[in-house]
C-alpha positions as CSV (number, residue, x, y, z in Angstrom):
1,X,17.5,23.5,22.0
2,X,17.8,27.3,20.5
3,X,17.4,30.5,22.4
4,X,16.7,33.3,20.9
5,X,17.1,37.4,21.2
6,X,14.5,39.0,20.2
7,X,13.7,42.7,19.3
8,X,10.5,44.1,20.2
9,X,8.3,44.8,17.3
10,X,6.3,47.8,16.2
11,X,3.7,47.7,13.4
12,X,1.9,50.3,11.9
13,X,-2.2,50.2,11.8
14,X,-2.3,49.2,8.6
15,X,0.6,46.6,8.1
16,X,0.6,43.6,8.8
17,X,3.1,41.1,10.1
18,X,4.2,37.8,9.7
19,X,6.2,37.0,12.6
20,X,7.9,34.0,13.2
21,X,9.9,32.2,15.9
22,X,13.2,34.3,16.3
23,X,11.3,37.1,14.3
24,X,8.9,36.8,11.6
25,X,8.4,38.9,8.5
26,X,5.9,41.9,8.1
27,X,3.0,41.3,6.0
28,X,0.6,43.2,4.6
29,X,-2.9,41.7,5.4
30,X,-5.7,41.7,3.4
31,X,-8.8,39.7,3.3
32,X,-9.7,38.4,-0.3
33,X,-12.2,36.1,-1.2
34,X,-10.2,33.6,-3.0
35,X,-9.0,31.8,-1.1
36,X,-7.5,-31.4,-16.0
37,X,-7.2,-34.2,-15.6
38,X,-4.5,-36.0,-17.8
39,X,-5.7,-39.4,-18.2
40,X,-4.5,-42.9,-20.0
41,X,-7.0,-43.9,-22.3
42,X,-6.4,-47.3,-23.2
43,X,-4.5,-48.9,-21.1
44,X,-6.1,-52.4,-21.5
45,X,-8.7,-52.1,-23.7
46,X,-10.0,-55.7,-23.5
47,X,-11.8,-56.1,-27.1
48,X,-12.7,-59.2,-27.8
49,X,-13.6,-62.8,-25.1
50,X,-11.9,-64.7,-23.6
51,X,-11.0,-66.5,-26.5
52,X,-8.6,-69.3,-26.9
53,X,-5.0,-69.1,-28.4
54,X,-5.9,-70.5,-31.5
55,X,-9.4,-71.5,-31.8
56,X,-10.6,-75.2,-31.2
57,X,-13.3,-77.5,-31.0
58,X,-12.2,-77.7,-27.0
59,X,-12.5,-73.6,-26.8
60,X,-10.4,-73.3,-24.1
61,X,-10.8,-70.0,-22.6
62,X,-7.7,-67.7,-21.0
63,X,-9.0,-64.3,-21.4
64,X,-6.9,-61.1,-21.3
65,X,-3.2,-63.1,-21.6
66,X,-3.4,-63.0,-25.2
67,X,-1.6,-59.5,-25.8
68,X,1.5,-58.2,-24.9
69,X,2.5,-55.8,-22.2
70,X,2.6,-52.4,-23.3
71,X,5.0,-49.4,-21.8
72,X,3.8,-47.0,-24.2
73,X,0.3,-47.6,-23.4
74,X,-0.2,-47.0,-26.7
75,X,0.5,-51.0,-29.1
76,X,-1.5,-53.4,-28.0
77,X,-1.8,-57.1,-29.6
78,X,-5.1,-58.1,-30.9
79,X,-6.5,-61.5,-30.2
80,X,-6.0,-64.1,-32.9
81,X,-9.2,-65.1,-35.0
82,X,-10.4,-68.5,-34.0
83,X,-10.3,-71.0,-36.4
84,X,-11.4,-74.5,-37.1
85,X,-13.5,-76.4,-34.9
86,X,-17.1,-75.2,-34.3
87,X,-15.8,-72.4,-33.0
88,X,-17.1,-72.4,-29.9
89,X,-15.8,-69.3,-29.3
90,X,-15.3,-66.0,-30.7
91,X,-11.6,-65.2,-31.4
92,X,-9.6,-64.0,-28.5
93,X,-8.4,-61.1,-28.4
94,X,-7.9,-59.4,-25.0
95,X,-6.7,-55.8,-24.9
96,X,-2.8,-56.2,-23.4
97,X,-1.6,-54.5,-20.0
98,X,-0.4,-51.1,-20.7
99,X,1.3,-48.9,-18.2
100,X,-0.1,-45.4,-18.6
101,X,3.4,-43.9,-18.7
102,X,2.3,-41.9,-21.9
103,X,-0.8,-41.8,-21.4
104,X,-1.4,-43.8,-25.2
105,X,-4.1,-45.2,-26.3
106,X,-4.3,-49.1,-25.9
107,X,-6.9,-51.7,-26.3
108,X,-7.1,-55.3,-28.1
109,X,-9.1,-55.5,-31.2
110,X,-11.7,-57.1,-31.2
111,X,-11.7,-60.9,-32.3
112,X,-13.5,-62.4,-35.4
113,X,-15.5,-65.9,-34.4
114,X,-17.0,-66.7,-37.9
115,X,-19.4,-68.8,-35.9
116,X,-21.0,-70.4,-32.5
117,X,-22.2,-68.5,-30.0
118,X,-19.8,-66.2,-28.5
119,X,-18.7,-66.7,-25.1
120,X,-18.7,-64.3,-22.8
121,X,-16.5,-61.5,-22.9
122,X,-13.3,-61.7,-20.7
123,X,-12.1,-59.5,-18.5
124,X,-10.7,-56.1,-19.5
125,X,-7.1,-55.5,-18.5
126,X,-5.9,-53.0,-16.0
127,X,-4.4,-50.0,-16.6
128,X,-1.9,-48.2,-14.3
129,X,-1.9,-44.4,-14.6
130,X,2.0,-43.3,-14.8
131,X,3.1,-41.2,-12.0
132,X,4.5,-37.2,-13.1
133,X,6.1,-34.6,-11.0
134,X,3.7,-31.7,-10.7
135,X,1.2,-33.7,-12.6
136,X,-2.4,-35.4,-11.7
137,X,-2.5,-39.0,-13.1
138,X,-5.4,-40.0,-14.7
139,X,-7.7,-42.8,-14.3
140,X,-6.9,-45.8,-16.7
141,X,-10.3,-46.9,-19.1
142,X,-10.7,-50.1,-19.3
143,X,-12.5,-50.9,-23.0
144,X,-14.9,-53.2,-23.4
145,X,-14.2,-56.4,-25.0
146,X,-16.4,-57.6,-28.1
147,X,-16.8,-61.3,-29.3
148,X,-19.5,-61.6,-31.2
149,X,-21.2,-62.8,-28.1
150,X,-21.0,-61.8,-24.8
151,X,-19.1,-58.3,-23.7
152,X,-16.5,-58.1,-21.7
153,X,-15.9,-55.9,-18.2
154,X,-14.3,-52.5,-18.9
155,X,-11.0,-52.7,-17.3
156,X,-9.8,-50.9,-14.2
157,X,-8.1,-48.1,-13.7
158,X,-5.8,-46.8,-10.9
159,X,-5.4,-43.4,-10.6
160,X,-1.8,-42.0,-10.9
161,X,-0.5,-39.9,-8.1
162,X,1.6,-36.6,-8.8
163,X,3.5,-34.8,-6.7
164,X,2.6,-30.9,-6.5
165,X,5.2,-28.5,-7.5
166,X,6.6,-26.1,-4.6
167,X,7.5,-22.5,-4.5
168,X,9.6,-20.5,-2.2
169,X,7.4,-17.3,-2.1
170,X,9.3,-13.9,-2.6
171,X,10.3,-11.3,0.3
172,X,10.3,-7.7,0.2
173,X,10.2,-4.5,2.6
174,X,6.8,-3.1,2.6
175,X,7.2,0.9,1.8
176,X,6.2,3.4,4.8
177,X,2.0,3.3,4.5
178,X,0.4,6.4,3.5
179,X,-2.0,7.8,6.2
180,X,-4.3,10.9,6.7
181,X,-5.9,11.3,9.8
182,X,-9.5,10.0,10.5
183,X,-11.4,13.1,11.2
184,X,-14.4,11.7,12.0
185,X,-12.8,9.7,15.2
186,X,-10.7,12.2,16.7
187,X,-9.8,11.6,20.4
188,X,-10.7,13.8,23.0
189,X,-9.3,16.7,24.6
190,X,-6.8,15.8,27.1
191,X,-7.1,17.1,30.4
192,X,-4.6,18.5,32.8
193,X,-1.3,19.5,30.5
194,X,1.6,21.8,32.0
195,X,1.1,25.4,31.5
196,X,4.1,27.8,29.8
197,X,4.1,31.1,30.0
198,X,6.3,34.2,28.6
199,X,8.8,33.4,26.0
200,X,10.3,30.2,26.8
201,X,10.9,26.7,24.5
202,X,11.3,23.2,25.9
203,X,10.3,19.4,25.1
204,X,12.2,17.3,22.4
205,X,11.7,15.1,19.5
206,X,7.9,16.2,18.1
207,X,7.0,17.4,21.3
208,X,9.3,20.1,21.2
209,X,7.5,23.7,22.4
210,X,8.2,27.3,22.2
211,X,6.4,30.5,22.5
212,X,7.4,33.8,21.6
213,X,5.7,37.1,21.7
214,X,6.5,40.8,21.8
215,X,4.0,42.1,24.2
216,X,1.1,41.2,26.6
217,X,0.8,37.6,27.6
218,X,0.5,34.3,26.1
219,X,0.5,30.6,27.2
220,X,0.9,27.8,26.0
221,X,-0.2,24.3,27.5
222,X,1.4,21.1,26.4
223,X,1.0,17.3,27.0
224,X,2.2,14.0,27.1
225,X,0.5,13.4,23.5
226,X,1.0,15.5,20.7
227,X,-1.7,18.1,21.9
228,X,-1.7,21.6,23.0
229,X,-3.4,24.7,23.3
230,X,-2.1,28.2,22.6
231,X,-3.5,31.2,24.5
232,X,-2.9,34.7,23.6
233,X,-4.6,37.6,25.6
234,X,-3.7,41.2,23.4
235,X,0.0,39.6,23.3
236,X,1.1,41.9,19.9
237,X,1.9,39.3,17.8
238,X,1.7,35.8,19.6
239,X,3.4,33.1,18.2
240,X,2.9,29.1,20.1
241,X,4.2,26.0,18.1
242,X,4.4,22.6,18.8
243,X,6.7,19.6,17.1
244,X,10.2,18.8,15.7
245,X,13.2,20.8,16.7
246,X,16.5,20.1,15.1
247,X,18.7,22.3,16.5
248,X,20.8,24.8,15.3
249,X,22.7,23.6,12.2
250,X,19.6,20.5,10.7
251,X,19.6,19.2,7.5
252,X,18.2,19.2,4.6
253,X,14.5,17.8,4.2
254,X,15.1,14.8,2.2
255,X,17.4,13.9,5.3
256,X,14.3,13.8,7.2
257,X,12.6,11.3,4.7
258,X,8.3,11.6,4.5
259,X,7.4,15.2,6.8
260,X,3.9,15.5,7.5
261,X,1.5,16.4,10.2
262,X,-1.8,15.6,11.2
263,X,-3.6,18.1,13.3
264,X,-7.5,18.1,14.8
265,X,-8.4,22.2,16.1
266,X,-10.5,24.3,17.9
267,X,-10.7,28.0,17.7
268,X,-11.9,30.4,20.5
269,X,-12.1,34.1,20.8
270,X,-10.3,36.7,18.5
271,X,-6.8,37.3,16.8
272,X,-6.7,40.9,15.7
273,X,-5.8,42.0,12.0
274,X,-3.7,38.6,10.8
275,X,-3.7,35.1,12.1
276,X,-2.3,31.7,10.9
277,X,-2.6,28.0,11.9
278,X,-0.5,25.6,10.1
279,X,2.7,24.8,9.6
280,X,6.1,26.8,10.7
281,X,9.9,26.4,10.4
282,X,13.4,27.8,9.9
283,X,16.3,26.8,7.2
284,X,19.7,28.1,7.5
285,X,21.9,27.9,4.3
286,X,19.5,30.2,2.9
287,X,17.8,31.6,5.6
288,X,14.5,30.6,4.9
289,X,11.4,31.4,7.2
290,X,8.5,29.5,5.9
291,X,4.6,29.2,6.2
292,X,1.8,26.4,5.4
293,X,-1.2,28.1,7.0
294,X,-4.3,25.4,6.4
295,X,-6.8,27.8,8.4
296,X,-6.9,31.7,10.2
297,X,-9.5,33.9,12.1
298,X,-9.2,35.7,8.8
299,X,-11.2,34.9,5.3
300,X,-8.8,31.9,3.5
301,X,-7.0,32.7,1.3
302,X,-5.6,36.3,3.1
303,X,-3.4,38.7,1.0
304,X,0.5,38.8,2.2
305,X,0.8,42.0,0.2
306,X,2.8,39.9,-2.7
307,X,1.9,38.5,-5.9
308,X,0.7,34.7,-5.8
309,X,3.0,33.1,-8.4
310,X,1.8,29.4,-8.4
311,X,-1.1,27.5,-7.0
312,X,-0.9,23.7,-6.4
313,X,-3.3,20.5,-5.5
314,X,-2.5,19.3,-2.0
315,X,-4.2,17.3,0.3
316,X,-7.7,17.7,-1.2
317,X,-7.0,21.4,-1.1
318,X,-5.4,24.3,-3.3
319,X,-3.0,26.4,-2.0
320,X,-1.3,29.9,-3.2
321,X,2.2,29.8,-3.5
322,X,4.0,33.5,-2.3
323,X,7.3,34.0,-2.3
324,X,8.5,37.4,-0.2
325,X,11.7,39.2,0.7
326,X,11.6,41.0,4.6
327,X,14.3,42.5,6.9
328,X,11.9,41.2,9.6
329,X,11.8,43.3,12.8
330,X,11.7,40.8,15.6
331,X,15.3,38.5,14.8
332,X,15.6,35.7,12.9
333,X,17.1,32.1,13.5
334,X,20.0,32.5,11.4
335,X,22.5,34.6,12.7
336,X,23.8,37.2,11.6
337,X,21.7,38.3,8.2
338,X,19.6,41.5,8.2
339,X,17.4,40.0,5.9
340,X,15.3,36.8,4.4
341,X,13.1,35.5,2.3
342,X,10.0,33.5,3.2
343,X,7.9,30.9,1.2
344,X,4.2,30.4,1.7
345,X,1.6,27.8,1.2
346,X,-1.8,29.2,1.9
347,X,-4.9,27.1,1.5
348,X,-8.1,28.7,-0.6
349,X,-10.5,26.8,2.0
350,X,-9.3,26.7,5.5
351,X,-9.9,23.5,7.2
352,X,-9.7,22.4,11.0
353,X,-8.9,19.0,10.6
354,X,-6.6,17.2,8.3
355,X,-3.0,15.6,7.3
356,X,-0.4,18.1,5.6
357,X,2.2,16.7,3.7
358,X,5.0,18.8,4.5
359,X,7.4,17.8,2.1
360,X,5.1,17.4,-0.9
361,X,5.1,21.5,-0.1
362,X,8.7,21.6,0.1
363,X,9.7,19.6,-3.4
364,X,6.5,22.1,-5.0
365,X,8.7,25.0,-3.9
366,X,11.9,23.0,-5.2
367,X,10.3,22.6,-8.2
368,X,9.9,26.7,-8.3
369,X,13.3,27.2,-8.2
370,X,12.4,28.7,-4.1
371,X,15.6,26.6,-2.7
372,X,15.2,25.9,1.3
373,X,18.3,25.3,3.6
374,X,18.9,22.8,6.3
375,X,15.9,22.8,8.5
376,X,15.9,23.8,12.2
377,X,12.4,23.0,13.0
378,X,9.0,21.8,11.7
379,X,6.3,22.8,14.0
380,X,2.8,23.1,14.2
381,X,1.8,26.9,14.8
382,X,-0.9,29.4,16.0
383,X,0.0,32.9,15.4
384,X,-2.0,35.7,16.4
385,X,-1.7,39.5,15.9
386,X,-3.5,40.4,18.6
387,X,-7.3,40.1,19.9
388,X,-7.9,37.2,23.2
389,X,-8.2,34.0,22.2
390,X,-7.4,30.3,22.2
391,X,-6.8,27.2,19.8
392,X,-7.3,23.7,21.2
393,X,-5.1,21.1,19.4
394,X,-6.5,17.4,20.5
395,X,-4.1,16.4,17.4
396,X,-0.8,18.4,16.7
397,X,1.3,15.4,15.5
398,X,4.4,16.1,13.5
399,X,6.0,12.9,12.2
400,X,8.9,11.6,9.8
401,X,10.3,8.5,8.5
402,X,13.9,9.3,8.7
């Protein structure tokens, strides 16, 4: 935890501050407007009846032995023509066995009878699909035998089995999800809360409090959520914040991985000449006071009193980029230095509900050549110049993935 000395501050009428934790910078303020199937065909193709081994008056019949056994699938032997006799029946010729390892084509020619009624067809042979790893076997066809009489029965076919191919499925670490908050279901108020009053700091991790201000009186009411509500009452420059504290030395932001902050508000009352809800935090290393201010009692975007150099796309929103030099008036969180710059972020449109991405804002700045330290804090802020009011966070959630 910090503590901080802090020097009473005394504006002018027509100046206007930015105060911070530990002393903020003055600011002019201004309102401005801008703001398939593999099959074996073939196999035994019985062509031809059951026709004897060499034709005869007797016309014995044997069908489908005539042809050899095939392993291709693909030769076959074709029944012998019948001869002599009366040819009682047509030539045999029965389609031979052929194992659908290849998946050929096989069947028996079909058999000449030069006379005689044909006999009836014999049976067609049987065809065994071929098994194949990762394959589907296909169902043998059976041809159908021709004599010149009677047909024979298309063959059978088994169909082959296969065995599917596995895979080991890859693995991988799923990256940190991107999130805004839902602002159409935001969660109530909570109720009860421990009150703070003067300037005082407490909590830890993103819960982390403080309030400073240099005159009149100003609360601040925290939770066991990420909620809170700030109250000012003609407090001369009220500041009330809310999140991550890092101490006194910090790091830099990368260190810190993904920053942003999703916050759900209420405003109430008045705050005098300048006011600014957003974001607020320290670096040291340079000592770097900085502002993302997303709303204010004031027209969006106000005037600092610097030139804007830089605008940039953000969270559905553009936002002015102003980079200042101060000697502040009210301390700083760096030590000895009698002066500082700050770096804003200050949204055209103020909004009461949304997700900032904190360190999209900080590589923009990077990119700018505006160089930030190691970071003592990222907080969610109210600050008020003056004027009685109060803003109720139901949502004031800084988080990080590092």
């Amino acid at each position: 935890m910090i503590s901080l000395t802090i020097a009473g501050r005394s504006k002018p009428l027509q100046t206007l501050l930015l105060t911070l934790v530990g002393g903020a910078a003055c600011a002019t303020q201004e309102t401005l407007p801008f703001e398939d199937d593999d099959h074996t065909v073939g196999g035994a193709m019985s062509s031809g009846g059951a026709g004897a081994h060499g034709g005869g008056s007797a016309g014995t019949t044997a069908g489908g032995h005539a042809g050899g056994a095939s392993n291709t699938g693909g030769s076959v032997s074709n029944g012998g023509a019948g001869m002599g006799g009366t040819q009682a029946a047509g030539g045999s010729g029965a389609g031979g066995a052929a194992n659908g390892g290849t998946g050929g084509s096989a069947g028996g020619a079909a058999g000449l009878g030069a006379g005689g009624a044909g006999s009836t067809g014999g049976t067609g042979g049987t065809t065994t699909a071929g098994t194949g790893a990762g394959g589907r076997g296909g169902a043998g066809i059976g041809g159908a035998g021709r004599s010149n009489g009677g047909a024979g029965a298309g063959g059978t076919g088994t169909a082959g089995s296969g065995t599917a191919g596995s895979g080991t499925a890859g693995t991988g670490t799923a990256g940190a999800p991107s999130t805004t908050l839902d602002c159409s279901a935001v969660p109530a108020m909570p109720t009860g809360g421990t009150v703070h009053n003067g300037n005082s700091q407490g909590g830890s991790n993103n819960l982390a409090w403080q309030i400073w201000s240099n005159g009149g009186s100003g609360s601040l009411t925290t939770f066991s959520t990420a909620a809170f509500i700030a109250t000012w009452n003609n407090s001369g420059d009220y500041l009330g914040r809310l999140g991550w504290e890092f101490g006194n030395s910090g790091k830099t932001f990368a260190s810190y991985g993904d920053i942003t902050a999703d916050l759900a508000f209420k405003k109430n009352g008045t705050a005098g000449q300048y006011s600014y809800v957003g974001i607020y935090g320290w670096t040291t290393n340079p000592c770097i006071e900085w502002y993302i201010v997303d709303d204010s009692y004031s027209m969006m975007p106000f005037n600092t009193g610097n030139p804007v150099s830089g605008t940039v796309d953000l969270d559905g929103g553009t936002y002015n980029l102003v980079k200042r030099n101060t000697s502040g008036t009210g301390g700083n969180r760096c030590g000895n230095v009698s002066n500082w710059d700050q770096f804003y972020s200050i949204r055209h449109t103020g909004r009461q509900c949304g997700t900032i991405s904190v360190t999209e804002h900080f590589k923009t700045w990077d990119a700018k050549g505006w160089k930030l330290g190691n970071l003592l804090e990222v907080k969610i802020l109210v600050e008020a110049a003056s004027g009685q009011g109060s803003v109720e966070f139901a949502v004031a959630d800084v988080k990080k993935t590092m």
